[in-house]
C-alpha positions in Angstrom: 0.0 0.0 0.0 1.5 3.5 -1.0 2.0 6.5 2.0 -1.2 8.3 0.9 -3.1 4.9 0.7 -2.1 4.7 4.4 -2.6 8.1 5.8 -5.8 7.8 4.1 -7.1 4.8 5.5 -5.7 4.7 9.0 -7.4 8.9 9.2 -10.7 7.5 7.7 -10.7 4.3 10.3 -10.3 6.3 13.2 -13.0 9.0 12.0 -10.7 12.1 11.6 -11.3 14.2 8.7 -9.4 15.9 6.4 -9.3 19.3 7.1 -8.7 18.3 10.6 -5.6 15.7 10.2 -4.3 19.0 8.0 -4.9 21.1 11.4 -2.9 19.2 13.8 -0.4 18.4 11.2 0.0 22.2 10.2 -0.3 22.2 6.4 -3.1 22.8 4.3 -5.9 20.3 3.1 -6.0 20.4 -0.2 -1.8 19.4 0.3 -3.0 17.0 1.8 -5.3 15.6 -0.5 -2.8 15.6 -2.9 -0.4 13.4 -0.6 -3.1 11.0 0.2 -4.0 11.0 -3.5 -0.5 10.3 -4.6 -0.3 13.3 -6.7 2.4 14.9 -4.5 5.1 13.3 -3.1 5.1 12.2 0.9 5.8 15.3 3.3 8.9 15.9 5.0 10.2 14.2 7.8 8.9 16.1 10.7 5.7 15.5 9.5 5.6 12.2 8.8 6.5 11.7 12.4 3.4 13.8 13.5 1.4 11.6 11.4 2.3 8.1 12.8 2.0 9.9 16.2 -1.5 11.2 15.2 -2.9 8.0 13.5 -1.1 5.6 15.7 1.5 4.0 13.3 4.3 3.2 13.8 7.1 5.5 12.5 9.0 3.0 10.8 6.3 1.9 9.1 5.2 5.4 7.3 9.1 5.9 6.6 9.0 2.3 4.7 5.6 3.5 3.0 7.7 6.9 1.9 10.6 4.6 0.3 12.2 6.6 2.8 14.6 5.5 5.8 13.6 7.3 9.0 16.5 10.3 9.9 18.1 8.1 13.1 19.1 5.4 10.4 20.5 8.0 7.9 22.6 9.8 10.1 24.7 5.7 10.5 24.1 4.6 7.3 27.1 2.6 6.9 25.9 0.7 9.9 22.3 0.6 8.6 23.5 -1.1 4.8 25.6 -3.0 6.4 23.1 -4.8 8.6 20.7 -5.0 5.5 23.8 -6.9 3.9 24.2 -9.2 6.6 20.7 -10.3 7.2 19.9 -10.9 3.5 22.8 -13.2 3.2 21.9 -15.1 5.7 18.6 -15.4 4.3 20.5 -16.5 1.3 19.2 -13.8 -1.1 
């Protein structure tokens, strides 16, 4: 499922609308809709973290739905590919 897919169904399940997820995440509605319609791409980090806390996701997830890797793993990336390395070739992939 894409990142708008998700903010869009997680906000409609737990009955918030639009203009108010926009509010309390301090952009603008029709931006929104855009996001959650895929015809923008997904927001910046800061509120991408307001949005998991708001919907109740986790963070990682909505990072992983923005093809994005949350900002604690970039700042240690070498560590981060490197663990991604590891784990696949133990899988044997």
């Amino acid at each position: 499922m894409s990142f708008g897919a998700v903010i869009r169904e997680r906000r409609i399940a737990l009955g918030i609308g639009l203009v108010d997820m926009s509010e309390r995440l301090g952009i603008s509605a029709p931006y929104l809709s855009r996001v959650e319609r895929e015809l923008e791409s997904p927001p910046r980090d800061q509120l991408i973290e307001r949005a998991a806390a708001i919907l109740g996701v986790q963070m990682d997830e909505l990072f992983v739905q923005a093809q994005r890797l949350p900002p604690d793993m970039r700042e240690d990336m070498g560590t981060v590919v490197r663990a991604y390395r590891r784990l696949r070739s133990i899988n044997g992939r």
